[in-house]
C-alpha positions in Angstrom: -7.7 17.7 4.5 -10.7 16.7 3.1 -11.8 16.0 -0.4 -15.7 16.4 -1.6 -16.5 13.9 -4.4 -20.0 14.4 -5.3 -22.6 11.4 -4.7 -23.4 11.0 -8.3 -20.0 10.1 -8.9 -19.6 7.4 -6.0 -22.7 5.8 -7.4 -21.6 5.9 -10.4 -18.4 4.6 -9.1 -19.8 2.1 -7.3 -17.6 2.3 -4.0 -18.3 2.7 -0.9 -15.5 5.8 1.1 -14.1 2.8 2.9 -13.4 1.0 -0.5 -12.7 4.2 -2.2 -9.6 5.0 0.3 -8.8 1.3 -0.2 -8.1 1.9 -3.8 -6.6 4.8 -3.6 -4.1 3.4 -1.0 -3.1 0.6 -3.2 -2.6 2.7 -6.3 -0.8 5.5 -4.7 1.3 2.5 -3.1 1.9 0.8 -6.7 3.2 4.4 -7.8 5.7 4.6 -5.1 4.3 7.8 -4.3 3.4 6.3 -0.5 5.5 3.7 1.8 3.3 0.2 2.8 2.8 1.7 6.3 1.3 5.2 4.8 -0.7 3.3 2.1 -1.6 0.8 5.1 -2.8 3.6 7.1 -4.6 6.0 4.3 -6.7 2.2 4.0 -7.4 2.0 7.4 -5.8 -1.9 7.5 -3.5 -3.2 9.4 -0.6 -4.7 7.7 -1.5 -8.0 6.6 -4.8 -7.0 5.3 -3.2 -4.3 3.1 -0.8 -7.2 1.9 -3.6 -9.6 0.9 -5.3 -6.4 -0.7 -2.2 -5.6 -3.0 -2.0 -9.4 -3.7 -5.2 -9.6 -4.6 -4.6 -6.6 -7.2 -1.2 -8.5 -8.5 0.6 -5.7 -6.5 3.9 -6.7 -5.3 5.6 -5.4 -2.2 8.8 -2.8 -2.8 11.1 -4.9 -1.3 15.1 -3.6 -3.0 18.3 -5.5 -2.9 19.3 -2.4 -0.6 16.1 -3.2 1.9 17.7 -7.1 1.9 21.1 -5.8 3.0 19.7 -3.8 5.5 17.7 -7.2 6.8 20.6 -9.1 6.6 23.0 -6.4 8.4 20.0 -5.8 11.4 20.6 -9.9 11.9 23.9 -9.9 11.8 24.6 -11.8 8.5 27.2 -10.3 6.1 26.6 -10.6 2.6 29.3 -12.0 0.8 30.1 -10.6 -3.2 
């Protein structure tokens, strides 16, 4: 797919397309409406450039106490209740 965003609006914009998928990325991420690896590749980064790019835009990663258990379960630690 492609999208056509006139040049008057990236200059008004002031973003280069590389920058312009790097924003959209990172909001689309913040939404939830993409995973970190999708909103990592729709950025073009690899995955600890995307993190520093979300931390520099006080965006947190989605990390659930469901996504813990499954850490703790793929090590082999049980989670006691």
């Amino acid at each position: 797919m492609v999208i056509d965003i006139p040049n008057q609006v990236m200059e008004q914009i002031r973003l280069t397309p590389t920058e312009l998928k790097l924003e959209l990325a990172v909001y689309l991420y913040e939404k939830k409406r993409l995973t970190l690896g999708q909103a990592k590749r729709l950025a073009g980064l690899g995955q600890i450039a995307f993190q520093k790019a979300l931390a520099s835009r006080d965006v947190y990663i989605h990390y659930e106490m469901s996504d813990f258990e499954k850490d703790l379960e793929s090590l082999g630690i049980e989670l006691k209740r």
